[in-house]
C-alpha positions in Angstrom: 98.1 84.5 106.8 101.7 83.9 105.2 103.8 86.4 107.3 107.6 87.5 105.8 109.8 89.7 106.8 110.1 93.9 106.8 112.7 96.2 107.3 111.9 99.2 108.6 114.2 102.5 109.1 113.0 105.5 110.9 115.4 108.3 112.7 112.9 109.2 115.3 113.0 106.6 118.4 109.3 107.4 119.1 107.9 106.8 115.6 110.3 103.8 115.0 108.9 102.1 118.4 105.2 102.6 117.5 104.7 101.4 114.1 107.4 98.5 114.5 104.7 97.3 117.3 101.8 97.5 114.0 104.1 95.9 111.9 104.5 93.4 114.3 101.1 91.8 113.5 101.6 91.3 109.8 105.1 90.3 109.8 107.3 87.5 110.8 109.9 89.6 111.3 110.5 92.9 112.0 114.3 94.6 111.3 114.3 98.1 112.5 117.0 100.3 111.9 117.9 103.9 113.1 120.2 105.1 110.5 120.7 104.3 106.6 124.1 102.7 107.3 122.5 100.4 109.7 119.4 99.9 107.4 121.5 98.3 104.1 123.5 96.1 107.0 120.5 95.1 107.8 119.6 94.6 104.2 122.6 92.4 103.2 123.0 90.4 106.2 119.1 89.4 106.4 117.8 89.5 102.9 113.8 90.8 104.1 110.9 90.4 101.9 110.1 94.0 102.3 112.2 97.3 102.3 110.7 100.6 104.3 113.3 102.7 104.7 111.8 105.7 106.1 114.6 107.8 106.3 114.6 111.6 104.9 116.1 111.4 101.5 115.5 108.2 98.8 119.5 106.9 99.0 118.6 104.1 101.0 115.4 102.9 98.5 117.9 103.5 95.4 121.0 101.1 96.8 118.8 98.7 97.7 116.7 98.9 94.4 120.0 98.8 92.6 120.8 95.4 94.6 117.3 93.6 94.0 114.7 95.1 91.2 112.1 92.9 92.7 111.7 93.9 96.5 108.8 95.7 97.6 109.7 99.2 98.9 107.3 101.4 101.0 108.8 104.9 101.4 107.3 107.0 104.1 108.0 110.4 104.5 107.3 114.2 105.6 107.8 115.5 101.9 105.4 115.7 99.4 107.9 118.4 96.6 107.6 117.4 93.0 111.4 117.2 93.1 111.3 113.9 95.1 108.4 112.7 93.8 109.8 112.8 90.7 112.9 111.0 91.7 111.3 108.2 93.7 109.1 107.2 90.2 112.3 105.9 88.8 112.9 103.4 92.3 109.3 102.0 91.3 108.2 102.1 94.8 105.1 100.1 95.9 104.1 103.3 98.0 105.3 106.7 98.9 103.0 107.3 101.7 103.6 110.9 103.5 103.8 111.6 106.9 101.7 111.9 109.5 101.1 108.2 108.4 97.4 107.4 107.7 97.1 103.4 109.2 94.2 102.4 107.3 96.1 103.4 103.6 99.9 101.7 105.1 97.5 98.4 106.1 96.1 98.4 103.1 99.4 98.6 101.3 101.0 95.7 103.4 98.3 93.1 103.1 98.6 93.6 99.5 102.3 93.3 99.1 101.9 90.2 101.4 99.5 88.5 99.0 101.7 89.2 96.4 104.8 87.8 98.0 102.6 84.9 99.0 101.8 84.0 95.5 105.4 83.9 94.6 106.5 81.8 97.3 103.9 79.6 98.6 103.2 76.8 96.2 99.8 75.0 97.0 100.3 71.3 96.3 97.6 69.6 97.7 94.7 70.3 99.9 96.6 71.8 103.7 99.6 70.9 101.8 102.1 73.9 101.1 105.7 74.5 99.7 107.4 77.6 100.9 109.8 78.3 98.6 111.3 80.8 100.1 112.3 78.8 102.9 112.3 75.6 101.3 109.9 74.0 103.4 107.3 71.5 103.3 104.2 72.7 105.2 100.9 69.9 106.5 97.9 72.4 108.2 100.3 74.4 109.5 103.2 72.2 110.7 106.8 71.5 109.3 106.5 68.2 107.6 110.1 66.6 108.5 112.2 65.3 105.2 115.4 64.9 104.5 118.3 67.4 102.3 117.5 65.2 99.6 113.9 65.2 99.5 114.1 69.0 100.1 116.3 69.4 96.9 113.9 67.1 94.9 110.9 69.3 96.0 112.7 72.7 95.2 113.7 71.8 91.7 110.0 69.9 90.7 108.3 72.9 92.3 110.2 75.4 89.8 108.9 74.0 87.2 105.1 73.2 88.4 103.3 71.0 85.4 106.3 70.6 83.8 108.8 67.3 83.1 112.2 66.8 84.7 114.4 64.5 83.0 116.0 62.0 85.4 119.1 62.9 84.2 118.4 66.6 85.1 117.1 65.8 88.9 120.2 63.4 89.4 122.9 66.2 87.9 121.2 68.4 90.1 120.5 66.4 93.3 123.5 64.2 93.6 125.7 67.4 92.8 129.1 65.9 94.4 128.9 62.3 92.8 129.9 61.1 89.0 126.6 59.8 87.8 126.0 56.0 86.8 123.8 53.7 86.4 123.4 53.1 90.6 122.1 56.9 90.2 119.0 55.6 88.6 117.4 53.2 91.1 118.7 56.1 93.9 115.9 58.3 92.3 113.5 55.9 92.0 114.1 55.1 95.5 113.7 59.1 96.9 110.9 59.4 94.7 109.1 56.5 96.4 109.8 56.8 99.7 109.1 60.6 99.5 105.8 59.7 97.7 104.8 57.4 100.0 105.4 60.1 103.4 103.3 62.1 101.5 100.2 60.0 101.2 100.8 58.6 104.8 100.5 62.2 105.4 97.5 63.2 103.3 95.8 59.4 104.1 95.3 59.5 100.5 96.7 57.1 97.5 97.2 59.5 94.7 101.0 60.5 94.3 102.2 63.8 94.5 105.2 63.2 92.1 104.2 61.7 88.6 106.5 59.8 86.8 106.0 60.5 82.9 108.3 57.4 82.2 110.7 58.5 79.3 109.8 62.2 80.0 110.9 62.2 84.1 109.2 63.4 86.9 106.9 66.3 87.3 104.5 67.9 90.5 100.7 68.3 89.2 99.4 71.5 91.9 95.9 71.4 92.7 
């Protein structure tokens, strides 16, 4: 199971301690703060695929809503008045789920963010073959597959546009960023192209490319 990251904010040691140990099993990564200052540190300096600051009061879930309108946010907490409620409908929160937590209902909640957040970042490519786009790696059954900056680059701008053409002129702009683009540029694409293909069906002990090159109309990755 794809596992990202959580933060997680709770005031009482005891409570923090105990479902941090839960949230363990699902996530890479667990950030656990004790305070809302510490929870939006946390926030900016590790960037986590899910927000649960259960903290009394909904300032924590409205900065960081503010800074990203896409992150997940769970809130948790002993309050069930209209008044909140209210407010915490304009955070669009995946969950406000009130305390004494029920386990089956928060499980429930995380394996379904986690698919979600799986279907935007892992890219299936080929049969044991992933992308994590999050991470910008390329994944074989569950191992790191070892390329190189370029290669990386190459796969994180084809993968963004799944199906679709790249102009060569468009991948070397983009990969060979420093460099004035000539001619030489050319074959140096054709080259990473090939030897990228080639590690790839190595890999797969297959001889269908992974990268397709639509001649005049560039490159393009074909999922399956």
């Amino acid at each position: 199971m794809y596992k990202p990251t959580i933060l997680y904010a709770e005031d009482d040691q005891e409570a923090r301690e105990n479902l941090a140990i839960i949230l363990q099993q699902y996530f890479d990564i667990v950030y656990t703060a004790t305070n809302g200052k510490e929870a939006l540190n946390l926030y900016r300096e590790k960037h986590p695929d899910i927000s649960m600051p259960c903290l009394n009061g909904l300032d924590v879930a409205r900065i960081i809503r503010q800074a990203d309108p896409a992150i997940p946010i769970i809130i948790l907490s002993a309050y069930s008045d209209r008044e909140k409620l209210l407010s915490a409908v304009n955070l669009k929160l995946e969950a406000y789920l009130l305390k004494p937590i029920d386990h089956t209902e928060l499980t429930e909640t995380i394996l379904r963010l986690i698919d979600q957040i799986e279907d935007k970042e892992i890219i299936h490519l080929r049969k044991d073959l992933i992308w994590n786009r999050k991470n910008a790696n390329l994944i074989y059954k569950e191992q790191q597959v070892k390329i190189t900056k370029k290669e990386r680059l190459l796969l994180h701008i084809l993968t963004k546009h799944i199906g679709q053409y790249i102009s060569n002129d468009e991948l070397i702009i983009q990969i060979w960023q420093d460099d004035i683009p000539d001619h030489s540029h050319d074959n140096k694409l054709i080259q990473l192209i090939y030897r990228l293909n080639k590690k790839i069906t190595e890999l797969l002990q297959c001889d269908t490319h992974l990268i397709e090159n639509g001649y005049t109309s560039g490159y393009r990755i074909l999922s399956f």
